[in-house]
py3Dmol code that shows the C-alpha trace and the ligand (Angstrom):
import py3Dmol

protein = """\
ATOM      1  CA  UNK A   1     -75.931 -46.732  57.808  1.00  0.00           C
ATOM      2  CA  UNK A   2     -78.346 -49.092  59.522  1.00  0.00           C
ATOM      3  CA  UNK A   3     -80.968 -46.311  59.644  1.00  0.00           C
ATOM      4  CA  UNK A   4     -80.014 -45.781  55.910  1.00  0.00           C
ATOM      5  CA  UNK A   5     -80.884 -49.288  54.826  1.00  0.00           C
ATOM      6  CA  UNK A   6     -84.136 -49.740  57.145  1.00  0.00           C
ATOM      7  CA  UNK A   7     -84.969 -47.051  55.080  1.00  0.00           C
ATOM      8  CA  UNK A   8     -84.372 -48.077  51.891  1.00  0.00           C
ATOM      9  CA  UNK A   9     -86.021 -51.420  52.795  1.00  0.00           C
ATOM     10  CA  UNK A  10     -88.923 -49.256  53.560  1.00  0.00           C
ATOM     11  CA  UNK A  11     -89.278 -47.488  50.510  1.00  0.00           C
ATOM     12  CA  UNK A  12     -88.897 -50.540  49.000  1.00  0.00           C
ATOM     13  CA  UNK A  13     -91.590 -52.084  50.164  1.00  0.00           C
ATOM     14  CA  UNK A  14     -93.764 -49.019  49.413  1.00  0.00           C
ATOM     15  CA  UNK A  15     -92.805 -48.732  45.681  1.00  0.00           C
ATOM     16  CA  UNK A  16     -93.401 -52.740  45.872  1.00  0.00           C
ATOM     17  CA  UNK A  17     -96.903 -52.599  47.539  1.00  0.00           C
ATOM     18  CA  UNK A  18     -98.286 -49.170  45.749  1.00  0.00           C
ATOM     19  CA  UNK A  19     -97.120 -51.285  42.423  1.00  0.00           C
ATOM     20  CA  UNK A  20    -100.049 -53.360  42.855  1.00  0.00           C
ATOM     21  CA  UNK A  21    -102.701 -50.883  43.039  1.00  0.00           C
ATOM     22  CA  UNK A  22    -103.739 -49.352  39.777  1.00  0.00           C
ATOM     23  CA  UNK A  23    -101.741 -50.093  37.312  1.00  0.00           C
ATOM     24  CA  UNK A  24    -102.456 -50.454  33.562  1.00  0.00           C
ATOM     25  CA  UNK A  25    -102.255 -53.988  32.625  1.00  0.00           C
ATOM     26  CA  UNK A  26    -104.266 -56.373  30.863  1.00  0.00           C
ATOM     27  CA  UNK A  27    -104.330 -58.822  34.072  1.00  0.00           C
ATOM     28  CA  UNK A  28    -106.911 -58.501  36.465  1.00  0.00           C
ATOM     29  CA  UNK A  29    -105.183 -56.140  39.242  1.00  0.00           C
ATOM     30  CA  UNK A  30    -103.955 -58.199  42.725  1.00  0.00           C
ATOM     31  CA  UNK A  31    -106.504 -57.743  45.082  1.00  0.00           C
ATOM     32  CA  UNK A  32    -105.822 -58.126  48.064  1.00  0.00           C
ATOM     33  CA  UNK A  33    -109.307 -58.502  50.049  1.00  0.00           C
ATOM     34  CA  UNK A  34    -111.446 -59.827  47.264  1.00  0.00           C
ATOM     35  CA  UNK A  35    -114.589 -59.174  49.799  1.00  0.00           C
ATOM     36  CA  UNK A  36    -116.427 -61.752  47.805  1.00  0.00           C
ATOM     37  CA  UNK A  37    -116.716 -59.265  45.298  1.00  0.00           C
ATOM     38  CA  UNK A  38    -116.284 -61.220  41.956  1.00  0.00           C
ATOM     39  CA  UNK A  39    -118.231 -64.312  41.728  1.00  0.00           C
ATOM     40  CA  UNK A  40    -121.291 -66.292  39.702  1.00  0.00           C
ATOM     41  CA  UNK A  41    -124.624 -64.747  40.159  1.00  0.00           C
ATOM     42  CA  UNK A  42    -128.044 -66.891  40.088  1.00  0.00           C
ATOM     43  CA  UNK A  43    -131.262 -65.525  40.520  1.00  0.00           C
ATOM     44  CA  UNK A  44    -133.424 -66.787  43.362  1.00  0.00           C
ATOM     45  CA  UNK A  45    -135.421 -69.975  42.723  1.00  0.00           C
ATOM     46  CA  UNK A  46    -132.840 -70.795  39.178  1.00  0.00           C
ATOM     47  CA  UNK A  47    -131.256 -73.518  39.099  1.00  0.00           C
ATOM     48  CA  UNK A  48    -127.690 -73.002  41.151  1.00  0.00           C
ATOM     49  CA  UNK A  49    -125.189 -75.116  38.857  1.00  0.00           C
ATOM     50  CA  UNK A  50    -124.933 -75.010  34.795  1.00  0.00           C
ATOM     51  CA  UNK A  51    -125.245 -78.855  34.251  1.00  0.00           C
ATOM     52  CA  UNK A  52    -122.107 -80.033  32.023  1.00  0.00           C
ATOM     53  CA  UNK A  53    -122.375 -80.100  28.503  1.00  0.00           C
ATOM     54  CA  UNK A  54    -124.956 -82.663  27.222  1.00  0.00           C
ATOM     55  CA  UNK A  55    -126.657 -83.428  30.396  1.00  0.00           C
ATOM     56  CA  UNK A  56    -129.983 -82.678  31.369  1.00  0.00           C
ATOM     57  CA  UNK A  57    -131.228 -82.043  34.944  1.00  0.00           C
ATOM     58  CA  UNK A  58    -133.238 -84.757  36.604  1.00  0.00           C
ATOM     59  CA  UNK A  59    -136.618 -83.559  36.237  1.00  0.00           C
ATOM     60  CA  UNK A  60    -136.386 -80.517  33.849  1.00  0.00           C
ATOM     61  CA  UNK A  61    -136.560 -82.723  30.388  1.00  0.00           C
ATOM     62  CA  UNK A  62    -138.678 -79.457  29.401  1.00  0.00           C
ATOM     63  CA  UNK A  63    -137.294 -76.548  31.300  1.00  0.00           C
ATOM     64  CA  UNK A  64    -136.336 -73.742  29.802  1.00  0.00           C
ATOM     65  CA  UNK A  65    -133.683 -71.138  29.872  1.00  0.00           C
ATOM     66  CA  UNK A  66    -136.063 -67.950  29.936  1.00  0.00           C
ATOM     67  CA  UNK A  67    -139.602 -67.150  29.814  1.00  0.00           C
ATOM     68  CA  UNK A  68    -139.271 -65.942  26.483  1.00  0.00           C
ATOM     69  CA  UNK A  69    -138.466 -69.304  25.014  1.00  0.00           C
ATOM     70  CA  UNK A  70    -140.618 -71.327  26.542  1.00  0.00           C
ATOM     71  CA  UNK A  71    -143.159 -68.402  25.169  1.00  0.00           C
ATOM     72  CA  UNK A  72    -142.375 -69.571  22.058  1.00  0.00           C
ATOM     73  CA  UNK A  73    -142.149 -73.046  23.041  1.00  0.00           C
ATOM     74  CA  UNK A  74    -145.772 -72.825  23.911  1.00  0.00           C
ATOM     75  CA  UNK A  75    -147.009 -70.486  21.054  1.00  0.00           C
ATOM     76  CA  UNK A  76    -145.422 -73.384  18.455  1.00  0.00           C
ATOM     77  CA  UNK A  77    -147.074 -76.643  19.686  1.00  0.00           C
ATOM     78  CA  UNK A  78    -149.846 -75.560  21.313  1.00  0.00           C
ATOM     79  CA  UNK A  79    -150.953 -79.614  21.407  1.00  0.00           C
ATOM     80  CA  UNK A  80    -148.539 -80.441  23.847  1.00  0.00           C
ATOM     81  CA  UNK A  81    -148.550 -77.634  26.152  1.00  0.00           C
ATOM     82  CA  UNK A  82    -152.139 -76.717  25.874  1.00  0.00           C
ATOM     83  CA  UNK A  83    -153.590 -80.131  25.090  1.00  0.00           C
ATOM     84  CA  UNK A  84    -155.802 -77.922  22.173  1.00  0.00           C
ATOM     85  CA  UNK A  85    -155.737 -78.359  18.504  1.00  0.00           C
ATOM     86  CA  UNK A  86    -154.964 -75.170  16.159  1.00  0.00           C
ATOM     87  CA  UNK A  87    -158.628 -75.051  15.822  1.00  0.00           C
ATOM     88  CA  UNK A  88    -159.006 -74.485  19.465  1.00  0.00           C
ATOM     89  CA  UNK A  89    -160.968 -78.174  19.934  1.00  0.00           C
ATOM     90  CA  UNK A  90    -159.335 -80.469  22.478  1.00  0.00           C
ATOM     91  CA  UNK A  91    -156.790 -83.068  21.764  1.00  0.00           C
ATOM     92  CA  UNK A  92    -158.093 -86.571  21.600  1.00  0.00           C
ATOM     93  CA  UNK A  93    -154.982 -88.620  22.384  1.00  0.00           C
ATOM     94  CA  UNK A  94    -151.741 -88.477  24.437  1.00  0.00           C
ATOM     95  CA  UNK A  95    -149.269 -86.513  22.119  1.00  0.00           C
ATOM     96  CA  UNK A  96    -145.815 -87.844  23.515  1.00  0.00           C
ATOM     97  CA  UNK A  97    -145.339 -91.808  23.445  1.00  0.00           C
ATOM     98  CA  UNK A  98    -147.343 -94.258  25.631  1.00  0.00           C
ATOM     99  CA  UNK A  99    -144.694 -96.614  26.611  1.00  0.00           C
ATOM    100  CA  UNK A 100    -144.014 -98.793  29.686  1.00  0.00           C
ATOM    101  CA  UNK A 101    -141.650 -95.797  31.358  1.00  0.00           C
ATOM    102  CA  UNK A 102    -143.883 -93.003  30.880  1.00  0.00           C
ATOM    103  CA  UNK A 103    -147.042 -95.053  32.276  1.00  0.00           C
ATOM    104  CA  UNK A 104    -144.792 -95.907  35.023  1.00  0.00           C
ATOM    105  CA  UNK A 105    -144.040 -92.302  35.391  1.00  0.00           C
ATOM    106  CA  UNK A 106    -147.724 -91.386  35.308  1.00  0.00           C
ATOM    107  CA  UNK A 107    -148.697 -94.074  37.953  1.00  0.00           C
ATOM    108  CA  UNK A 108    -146.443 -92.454  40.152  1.00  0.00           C
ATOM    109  CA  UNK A 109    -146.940 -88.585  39.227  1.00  0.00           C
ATOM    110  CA  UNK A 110    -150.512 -89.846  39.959  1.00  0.00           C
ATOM    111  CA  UNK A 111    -149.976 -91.520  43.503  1.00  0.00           C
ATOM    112  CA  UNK A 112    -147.834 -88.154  44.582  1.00  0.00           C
ATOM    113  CA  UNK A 113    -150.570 -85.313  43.344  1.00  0.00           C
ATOM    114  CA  UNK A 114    -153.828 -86.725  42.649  1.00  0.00           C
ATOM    115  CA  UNK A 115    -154.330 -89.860  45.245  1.00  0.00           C
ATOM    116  CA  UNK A 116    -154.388 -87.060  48.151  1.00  0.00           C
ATOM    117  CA  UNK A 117    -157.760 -86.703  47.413  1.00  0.00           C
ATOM    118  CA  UNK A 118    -158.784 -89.839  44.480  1.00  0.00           C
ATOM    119  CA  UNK A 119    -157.079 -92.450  46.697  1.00  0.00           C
ATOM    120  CA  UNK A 120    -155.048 -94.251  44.012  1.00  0.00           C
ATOM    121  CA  UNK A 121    -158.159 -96.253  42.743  1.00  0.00           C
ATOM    122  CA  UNK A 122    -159.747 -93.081  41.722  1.00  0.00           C
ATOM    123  CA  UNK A 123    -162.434 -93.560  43.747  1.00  0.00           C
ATOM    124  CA  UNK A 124    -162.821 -90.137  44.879  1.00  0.00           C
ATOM    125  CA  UNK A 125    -162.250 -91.298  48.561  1.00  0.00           C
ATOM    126  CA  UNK A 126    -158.792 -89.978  49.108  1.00  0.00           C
ATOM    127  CA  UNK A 127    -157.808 -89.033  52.647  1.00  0.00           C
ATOM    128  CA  UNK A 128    -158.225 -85.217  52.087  1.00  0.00           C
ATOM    129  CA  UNK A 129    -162.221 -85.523  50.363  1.00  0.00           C
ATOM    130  CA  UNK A 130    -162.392 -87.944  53.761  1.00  0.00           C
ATOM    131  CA  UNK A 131    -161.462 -85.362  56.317  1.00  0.00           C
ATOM    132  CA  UNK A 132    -164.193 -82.595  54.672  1.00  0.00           C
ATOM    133  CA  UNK A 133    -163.031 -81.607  50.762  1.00  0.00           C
ATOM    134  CA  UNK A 134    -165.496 -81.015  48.135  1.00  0.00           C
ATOM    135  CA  UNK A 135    -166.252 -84.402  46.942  1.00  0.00           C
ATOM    136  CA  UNK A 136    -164.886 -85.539  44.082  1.00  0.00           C
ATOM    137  CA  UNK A 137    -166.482 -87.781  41.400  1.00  0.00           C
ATOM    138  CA  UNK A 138    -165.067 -91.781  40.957  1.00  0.00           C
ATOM    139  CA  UNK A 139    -162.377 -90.989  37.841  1.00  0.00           C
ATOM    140  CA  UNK A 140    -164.027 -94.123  36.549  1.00  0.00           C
ATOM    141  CA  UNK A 141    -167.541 -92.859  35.742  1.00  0.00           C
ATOM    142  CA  UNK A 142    -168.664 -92.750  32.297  1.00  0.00           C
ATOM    143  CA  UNK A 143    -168.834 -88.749  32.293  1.00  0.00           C
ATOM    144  CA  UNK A 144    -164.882 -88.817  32.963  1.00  0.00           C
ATOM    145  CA  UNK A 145    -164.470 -91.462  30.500  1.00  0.00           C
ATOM    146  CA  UNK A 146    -165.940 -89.647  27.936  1.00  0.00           C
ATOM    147  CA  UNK A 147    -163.441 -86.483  28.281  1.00  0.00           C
ATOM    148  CA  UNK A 148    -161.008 -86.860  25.369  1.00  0.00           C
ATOM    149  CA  UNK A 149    -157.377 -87.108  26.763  1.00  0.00           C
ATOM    150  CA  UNK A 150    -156.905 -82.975  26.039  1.00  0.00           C
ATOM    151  CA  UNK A 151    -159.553 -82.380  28.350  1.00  0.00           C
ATOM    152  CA  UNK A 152    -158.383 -84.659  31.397  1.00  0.00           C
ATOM    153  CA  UNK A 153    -155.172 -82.515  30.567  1.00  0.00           C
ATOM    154  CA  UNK A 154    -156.743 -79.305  30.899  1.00  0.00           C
ATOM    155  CA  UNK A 155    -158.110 -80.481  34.129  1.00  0.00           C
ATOM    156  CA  UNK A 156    -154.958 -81.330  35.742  1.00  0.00           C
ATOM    157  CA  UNK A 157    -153.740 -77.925  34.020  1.00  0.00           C
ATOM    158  CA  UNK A 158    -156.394 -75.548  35.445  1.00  0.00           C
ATOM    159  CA  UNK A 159    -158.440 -77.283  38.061  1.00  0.00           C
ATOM    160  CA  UNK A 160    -161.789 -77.344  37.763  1.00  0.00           C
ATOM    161  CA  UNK A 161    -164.499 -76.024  39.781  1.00  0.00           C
ATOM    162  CA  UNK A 162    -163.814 -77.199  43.346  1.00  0.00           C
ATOM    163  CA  UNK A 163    -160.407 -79.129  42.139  1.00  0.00           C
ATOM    164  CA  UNK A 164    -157.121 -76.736  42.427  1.00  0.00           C
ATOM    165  CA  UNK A 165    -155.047 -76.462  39.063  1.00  0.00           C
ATOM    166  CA  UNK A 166    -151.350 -78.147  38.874  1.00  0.00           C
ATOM    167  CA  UNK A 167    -149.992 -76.804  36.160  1.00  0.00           C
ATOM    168  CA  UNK A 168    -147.638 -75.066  38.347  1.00  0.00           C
ATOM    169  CA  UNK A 169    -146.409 -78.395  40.034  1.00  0.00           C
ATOM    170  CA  UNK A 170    -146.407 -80.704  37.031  1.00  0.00           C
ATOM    171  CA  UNK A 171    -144.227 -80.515  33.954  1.00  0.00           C
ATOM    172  CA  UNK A 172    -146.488 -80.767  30.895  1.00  0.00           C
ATOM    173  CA  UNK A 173    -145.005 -83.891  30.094  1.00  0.00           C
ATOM    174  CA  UNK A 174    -145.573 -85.439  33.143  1.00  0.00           C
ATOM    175  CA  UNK A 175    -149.545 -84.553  33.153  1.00  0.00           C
ATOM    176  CA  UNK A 176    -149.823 -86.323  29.924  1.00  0.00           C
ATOM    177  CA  UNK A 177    -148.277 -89.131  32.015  1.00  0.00           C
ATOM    178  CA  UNK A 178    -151.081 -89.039  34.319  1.00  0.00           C
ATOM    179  CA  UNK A 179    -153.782 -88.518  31.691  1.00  0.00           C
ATOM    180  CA  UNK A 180    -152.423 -91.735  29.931  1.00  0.00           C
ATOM    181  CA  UNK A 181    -152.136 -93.634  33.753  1.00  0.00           C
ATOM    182  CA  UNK A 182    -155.815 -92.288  34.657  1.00  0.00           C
ATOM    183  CA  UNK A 183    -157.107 -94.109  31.058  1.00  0.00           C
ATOM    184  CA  UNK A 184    -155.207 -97.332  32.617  1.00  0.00           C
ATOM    185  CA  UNK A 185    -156.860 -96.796  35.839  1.00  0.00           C
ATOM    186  CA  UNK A 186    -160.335 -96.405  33.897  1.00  0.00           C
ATOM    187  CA  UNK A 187    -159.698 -99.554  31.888  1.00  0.00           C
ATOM    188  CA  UNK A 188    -158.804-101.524  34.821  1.00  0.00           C
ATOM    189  CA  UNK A 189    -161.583-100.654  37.361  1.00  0.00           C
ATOM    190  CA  UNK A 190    -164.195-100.707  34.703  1.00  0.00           C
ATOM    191  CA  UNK A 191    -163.266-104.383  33.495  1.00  0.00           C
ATOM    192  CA  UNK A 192    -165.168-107.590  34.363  1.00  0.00           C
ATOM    193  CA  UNK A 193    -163.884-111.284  34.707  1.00  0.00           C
ATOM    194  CA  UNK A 194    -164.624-111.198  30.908  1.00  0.00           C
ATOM    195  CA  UNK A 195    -162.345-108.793  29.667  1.00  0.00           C
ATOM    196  CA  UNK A 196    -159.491-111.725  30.832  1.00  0.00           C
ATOM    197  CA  UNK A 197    -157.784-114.097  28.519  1.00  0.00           C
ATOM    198  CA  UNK A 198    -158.834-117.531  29.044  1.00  0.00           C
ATOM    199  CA  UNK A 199    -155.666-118.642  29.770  1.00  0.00           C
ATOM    200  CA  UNK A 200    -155.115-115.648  32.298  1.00  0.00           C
ATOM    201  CA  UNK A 201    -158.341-116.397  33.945  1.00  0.00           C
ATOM    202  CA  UNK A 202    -157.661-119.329  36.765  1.00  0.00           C
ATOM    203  CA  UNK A 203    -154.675-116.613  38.192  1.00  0.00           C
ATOM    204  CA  UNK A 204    -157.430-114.148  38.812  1.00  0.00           C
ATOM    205  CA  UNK A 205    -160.362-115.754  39.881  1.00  0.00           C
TER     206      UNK A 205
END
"""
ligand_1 = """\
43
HEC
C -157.300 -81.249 46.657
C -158.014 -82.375 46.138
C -157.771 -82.761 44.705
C -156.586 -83.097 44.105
C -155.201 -83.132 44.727
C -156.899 -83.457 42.759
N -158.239 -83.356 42.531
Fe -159.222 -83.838 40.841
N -160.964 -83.244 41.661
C -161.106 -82.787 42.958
C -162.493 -82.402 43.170
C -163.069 -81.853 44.464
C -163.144 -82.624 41.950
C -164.614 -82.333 41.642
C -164.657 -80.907 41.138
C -166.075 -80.417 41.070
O -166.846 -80.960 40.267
O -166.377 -79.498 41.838
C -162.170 -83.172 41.024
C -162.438 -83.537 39.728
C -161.550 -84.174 38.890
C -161.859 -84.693 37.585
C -163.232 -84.670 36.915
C -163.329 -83.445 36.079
C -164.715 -83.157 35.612
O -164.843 -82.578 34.511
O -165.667 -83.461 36.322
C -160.707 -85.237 37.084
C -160.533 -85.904 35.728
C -159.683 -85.036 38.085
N -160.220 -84.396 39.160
C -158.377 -85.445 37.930
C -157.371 -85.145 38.839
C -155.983 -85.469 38.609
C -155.431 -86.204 37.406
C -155.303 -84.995 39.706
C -153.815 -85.023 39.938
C -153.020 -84.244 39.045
C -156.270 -84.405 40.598
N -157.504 -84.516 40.048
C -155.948 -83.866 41.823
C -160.144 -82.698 43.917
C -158.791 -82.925 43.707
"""
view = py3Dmol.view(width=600, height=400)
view.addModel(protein, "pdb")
view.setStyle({"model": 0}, {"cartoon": {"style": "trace"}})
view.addModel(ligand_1, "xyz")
view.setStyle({"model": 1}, {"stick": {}})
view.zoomTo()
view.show()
């Protein structure tokens, strides 16, 4: 009798445990070593979290989904990613708002990429022209002046000559904050006692 109901037991516990395998049902079926087998995939170098709805990510104001869209993105305004006109001519002025924030922005985009080698006057003394780089022209010369604010972008975008290209680095919008931060730096280095209010002038002098 007992060996009559250990059996039984055990056949219970068979019918129980081959239950769970394979059977038709419209719940996922009990696994019972998942192995890591079922879980979110991200590709290397995405970003590893889907932000919650309505949020952006610090720093990605202008990312993109996939490369399509931002294709698209770029084909559409080609001002503000390629700092061009339709006409292929270079954009004359900063195309996103000059406000306190963004110069703020652009100040310190500037200090982080370009001061390595401009030093943050834009001298063109930076540590890294000190210790041997190509030397680099003062940011404040008339020939730099003169560049319209689409061509200081496509600088910063492609590099030019011996200068390396950022465009990799920098969001779009943020080099438009530098270009509008470098035409503060121009303004400020190339300014004389008499460019100061009156009233301004005993706090300076
Ligand atoms: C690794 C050093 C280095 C860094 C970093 C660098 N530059 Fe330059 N830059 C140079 C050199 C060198 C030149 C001179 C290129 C030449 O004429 O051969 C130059 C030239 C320039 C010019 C003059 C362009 C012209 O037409 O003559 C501008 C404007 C400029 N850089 C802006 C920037 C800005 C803005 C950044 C930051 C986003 C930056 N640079 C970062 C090295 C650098």
């Amino acid at each position: 009798m007992k060996r009559f109901s250990s059996l039984f037991c055990l056949f219970v516990l068979m019918l129980l445990v081959s239950g769970c395998r394979g059977e038709r049902s419209e719940k996922t079926p009990f696994h019972l070593n998942p192995n890591m087998d079922f879980q979110a995939k991200f590709k290397a170098q995405s970003f590893s979290q889907k932000p919650p709805e309505g949020t952006v990510q610090w720093g990605s104001e202008r990312s993109f989904s996939d490369s399509s869209t931002r294709a698209d993105a770029i084909k559409s305004d080609s001002v503000f990613y390629k700092g061009k006109n339709e006409d292929g001519t270079w954009v004359n002025k900063v195309p996103s708002e000059v406000d306190a924030a963004f110069l703020i922005r652009g100040e310190e985009r500037y200090n982080i990429y370009c001061a390595v080698c401009h030093d943050r006057t834009g001298s063109g003394k930076g540590l890294v022209i000190q210790r041997g780089f190509a030397p680099a022209p003062n940011l404040s010369e008339d020939r730099v002046v003169a560049l319209s604010d689409g061509e200081l972008f496509g600088v910063i975008s492609h590099g030019v000559r011996n200068m390396p290209a950022y465009r990799k680095q920098i969001p779009e919008e943020d080099r438009w904050a530098i270009v509008a931060h470098l035409r503060v730096l121009q303004k400020v280095t190339r300014s004389s006692i008499s460019d100061v209010p009156h009233y301004m002038k005993s706090e300076v002098q």
